[in-house]
PAZAPA-4460 file (N, C-alpha, C; in steps of 0.05 Angstrom, whole numbers, plus 32768, in hexadecimal, padded with zeros to 4 digits):
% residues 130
    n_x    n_y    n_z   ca_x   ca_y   ca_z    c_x    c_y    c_z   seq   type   mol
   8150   7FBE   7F4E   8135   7FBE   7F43   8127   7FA4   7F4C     1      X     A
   810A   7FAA   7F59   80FA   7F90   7F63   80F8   7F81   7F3E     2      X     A
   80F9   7F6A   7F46   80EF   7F57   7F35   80D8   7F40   7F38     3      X     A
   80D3   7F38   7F51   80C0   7F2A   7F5E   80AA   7F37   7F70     4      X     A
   8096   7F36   7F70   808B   7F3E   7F7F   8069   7F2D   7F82     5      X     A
   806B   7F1C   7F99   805A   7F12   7FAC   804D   7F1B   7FC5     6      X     A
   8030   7F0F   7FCD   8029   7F1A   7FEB   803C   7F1E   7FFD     7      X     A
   8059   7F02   8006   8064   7F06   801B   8078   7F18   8018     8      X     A
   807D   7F25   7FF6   8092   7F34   7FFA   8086   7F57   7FFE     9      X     A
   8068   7F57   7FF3   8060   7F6F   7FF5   8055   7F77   8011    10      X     A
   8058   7F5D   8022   8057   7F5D   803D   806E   7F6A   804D    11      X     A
   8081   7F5E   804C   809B   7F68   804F   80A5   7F8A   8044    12      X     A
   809D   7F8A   802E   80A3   7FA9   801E   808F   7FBA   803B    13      X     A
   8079   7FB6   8039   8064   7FC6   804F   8072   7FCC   806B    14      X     A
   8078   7FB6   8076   8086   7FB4   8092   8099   7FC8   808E    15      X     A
   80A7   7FC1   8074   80CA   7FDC   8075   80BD   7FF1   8077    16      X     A
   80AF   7FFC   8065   809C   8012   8067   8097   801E   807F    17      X     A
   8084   8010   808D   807E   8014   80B1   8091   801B   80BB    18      X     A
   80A5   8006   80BD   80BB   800A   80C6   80CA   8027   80CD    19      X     A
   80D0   8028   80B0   80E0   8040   80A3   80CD   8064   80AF    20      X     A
   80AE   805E   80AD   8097   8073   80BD   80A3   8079   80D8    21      X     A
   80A5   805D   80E7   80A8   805A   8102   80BF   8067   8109    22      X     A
   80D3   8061   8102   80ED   8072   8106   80EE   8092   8104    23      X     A
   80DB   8095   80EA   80E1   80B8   80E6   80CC   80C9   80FE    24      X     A
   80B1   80B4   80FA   80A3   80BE   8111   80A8   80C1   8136    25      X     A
   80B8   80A6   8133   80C6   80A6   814C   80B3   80A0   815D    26      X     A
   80A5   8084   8153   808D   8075   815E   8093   8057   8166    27      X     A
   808C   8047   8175   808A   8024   8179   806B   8021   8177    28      X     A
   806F   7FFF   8178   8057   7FFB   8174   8058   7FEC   8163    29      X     A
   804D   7FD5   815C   8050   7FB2   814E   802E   7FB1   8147    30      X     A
   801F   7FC2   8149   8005   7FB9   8136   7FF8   7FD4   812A    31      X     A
   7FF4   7FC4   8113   7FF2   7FDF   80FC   7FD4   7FE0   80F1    32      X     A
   7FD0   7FF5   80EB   7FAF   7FF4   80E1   7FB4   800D   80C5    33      X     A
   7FA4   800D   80B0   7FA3   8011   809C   7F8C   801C   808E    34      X     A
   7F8F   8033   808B   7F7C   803C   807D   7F87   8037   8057    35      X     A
   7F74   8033   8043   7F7A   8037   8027   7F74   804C   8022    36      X     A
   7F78   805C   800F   7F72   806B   7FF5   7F71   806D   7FDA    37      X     A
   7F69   806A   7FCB   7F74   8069   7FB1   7F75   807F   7FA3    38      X     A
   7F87   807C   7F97   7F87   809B   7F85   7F83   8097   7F68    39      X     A
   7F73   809B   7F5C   7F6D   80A2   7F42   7F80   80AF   7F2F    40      X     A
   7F98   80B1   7F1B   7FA8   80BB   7F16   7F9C   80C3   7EF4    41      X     A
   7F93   80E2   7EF1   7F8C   80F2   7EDF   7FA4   80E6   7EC4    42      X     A
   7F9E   80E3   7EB4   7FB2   80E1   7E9D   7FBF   80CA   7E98    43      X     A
   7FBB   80B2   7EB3   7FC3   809A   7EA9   7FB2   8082   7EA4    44      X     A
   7FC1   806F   7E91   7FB0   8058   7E88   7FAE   8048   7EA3    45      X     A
   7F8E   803B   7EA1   7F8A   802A   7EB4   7F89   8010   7EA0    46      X     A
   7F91   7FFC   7EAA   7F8F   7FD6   7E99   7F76   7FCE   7EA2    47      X     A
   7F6F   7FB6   7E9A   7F50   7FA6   7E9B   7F52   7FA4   7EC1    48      X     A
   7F70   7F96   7ECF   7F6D   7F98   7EE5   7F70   7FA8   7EFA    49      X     A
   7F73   7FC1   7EEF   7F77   7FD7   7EFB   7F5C   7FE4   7F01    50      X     A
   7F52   7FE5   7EEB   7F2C   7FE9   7EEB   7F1E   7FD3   7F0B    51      X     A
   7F2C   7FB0   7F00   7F1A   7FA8   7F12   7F1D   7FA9   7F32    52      X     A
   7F30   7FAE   7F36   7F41   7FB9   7F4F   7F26   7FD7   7F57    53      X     A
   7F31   7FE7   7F46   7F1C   8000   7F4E   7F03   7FFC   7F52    54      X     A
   7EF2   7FEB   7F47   7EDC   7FEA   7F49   7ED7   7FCE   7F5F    55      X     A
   7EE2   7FBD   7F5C   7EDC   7FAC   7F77   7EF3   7FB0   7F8C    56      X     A
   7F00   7FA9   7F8C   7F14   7FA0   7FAE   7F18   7FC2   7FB3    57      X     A
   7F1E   7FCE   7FA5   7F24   7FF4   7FB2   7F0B   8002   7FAA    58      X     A
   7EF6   7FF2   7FAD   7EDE   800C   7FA4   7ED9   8017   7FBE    59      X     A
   7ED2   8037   7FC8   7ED3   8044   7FD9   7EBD   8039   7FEA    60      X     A
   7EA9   802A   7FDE   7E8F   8022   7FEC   7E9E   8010   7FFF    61      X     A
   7EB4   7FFB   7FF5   7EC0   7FEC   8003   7ED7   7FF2   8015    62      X     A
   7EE5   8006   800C   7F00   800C   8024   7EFB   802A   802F    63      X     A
   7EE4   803B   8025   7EF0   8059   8039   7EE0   8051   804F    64      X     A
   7EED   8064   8063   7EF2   8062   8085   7EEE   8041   8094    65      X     A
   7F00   8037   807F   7EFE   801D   808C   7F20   8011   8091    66      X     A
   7F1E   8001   80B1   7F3C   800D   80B2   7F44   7FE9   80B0    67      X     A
   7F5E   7FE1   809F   7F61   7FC8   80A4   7F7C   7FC0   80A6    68      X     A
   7F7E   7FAF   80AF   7F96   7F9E   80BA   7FAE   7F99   80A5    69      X     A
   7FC9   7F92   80AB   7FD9   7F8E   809C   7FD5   7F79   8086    70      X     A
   7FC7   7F63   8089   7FC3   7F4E   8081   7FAC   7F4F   8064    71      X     A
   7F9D   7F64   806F   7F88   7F66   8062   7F8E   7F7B   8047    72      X     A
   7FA2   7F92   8055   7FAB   7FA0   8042   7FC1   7F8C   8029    73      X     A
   7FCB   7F7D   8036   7FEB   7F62   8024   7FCE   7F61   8010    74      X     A
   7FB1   7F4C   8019   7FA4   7F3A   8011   7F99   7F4D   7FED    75      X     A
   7F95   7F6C   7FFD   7F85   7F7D   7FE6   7F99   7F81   7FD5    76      X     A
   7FAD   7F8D   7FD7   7FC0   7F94   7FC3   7FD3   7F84   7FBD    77      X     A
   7FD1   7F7B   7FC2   7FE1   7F65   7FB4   7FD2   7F52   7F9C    78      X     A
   7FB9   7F51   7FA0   7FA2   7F3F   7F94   7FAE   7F34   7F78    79      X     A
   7FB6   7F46   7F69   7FB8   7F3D   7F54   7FDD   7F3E   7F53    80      X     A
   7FE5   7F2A   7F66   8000   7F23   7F69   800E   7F1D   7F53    81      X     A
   802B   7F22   7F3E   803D   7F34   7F42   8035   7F54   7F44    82      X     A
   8022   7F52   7F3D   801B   7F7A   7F30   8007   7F7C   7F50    83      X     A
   8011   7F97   7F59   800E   7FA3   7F70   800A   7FC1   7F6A    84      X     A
   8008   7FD9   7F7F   7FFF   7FF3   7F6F   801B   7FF8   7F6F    85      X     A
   801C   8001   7F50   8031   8016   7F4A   8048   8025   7F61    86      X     A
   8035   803A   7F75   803F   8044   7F7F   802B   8043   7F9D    87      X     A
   8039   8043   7FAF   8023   8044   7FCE   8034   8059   7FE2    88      X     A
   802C   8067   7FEC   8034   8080   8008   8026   807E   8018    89      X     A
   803D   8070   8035   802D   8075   804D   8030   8088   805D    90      X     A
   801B   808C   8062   8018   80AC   8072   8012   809E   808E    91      X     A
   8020   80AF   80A3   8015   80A8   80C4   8001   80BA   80BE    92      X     A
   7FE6   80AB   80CC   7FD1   80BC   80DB   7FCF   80BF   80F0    93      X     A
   7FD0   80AF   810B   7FD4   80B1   8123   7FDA   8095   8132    94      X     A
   7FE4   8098   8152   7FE5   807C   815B   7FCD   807D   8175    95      X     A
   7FC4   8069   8174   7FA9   805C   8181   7FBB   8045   819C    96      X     A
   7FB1   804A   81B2   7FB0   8038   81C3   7FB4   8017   81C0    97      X     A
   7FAB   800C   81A7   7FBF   7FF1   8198   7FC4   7FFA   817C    98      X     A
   7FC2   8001   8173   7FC8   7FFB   815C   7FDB   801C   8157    99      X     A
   7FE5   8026   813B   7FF8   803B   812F   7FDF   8036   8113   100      X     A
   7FCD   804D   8114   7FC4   8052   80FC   7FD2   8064   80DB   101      X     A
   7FCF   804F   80CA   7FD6   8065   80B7   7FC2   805E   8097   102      X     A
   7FD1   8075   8087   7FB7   8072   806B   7FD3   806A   8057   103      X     A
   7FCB   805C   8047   7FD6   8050   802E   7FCE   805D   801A   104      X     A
   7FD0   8073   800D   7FC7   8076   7FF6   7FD4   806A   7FE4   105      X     A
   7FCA   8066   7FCD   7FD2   8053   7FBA   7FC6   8059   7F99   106      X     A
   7FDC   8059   7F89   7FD1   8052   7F65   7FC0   803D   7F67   107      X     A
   7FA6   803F   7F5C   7F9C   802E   7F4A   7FA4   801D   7F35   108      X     A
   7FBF   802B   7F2C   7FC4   801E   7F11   7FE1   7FFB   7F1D   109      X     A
   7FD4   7FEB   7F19   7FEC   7FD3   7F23   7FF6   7FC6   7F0E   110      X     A
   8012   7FC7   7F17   8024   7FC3   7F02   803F   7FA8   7F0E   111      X     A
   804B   7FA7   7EFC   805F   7F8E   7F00   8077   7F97   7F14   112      X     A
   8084   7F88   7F25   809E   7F97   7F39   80A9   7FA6   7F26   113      X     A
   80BB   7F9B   7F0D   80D0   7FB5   7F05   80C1   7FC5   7F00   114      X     A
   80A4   7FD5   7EFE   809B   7FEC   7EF4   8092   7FFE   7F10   115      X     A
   8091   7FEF   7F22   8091   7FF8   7F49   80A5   8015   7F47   116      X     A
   8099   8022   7F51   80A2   8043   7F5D   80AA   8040   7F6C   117      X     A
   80BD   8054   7F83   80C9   804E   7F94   80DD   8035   7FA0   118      X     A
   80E8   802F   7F83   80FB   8018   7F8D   8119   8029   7F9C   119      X     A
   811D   803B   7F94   8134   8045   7FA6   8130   8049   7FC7   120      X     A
   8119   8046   7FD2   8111   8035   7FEC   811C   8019   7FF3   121      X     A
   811D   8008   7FE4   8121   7FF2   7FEB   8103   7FE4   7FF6   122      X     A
   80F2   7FEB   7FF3   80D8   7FE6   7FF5   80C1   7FE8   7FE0   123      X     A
   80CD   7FF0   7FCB   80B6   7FF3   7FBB   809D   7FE0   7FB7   124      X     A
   8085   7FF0   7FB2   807E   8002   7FA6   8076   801E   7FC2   125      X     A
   8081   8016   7FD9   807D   8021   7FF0   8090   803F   7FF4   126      X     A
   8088   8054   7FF5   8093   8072   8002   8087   807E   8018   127      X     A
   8099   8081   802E   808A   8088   804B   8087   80A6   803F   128      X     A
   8074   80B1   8046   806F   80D1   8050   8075   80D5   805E   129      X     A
   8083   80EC   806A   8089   80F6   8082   8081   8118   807C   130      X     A
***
């Protein structure tokens, strides 16, 4: 069970992630680009910073079809460092001439490491799609 959770480790969690894509996809390639999503989850409580997350740093005005860097993605979700989203799935979208595009969807709702989904990854709060 995660117990800590910081930018450089939710840095690291992301990379395994990639990683772990790259292999099933059976792709290379060392620069990553990022689409967000957020998903709205019908029936659960959102907290004071869960709200402010949704409405500023993940408001759609601000992240749809906008594609951003690894750094930028650590910088947003992580924001309100130990608590990160709940749960995140990366999906491949395609690979581009530099970069390996993909979409992050992600809970809105951010919570503390032991309450992180997908810890039987070894990456949590991260699950590749395939």
């Amino acid at each position: 069970m995660i117990k800590e959770m910081n930018s450089d480790i939710f840095k690291k969690h992301l990379l395994d992630g990639v990683e772990e894509l790259k292999i099933h996809k059976g792709i290379g390639g060392e620069n990553y680009r990022f689409y967000i999503t957020p998903v709205i989850e019908k029936g659960k409580t959102m907290q004071a910073k869960d709200e402010f997350m949704r409405l500023n740093v993940l408001n759609p005005i601000h992240i749809n079809n906008k594609i951003f860097t690894e750094d930028e993605v650590v910088v947003m979700l992580s924001y309100f460092s130990p608590l990160v989203p709940i749960w995140i799935n990366i999906i491949y979208v395609k690979s581009e001439p530099d970069y390996i595009l993909m979409n992050l969807k992600c809970s809105l709702r951010f919570r503390k490491p032991s309450l992180l989904r997908n810890q039987e990854t070894g990456h949590a709060p991260f699950n590749v799609i395939i």
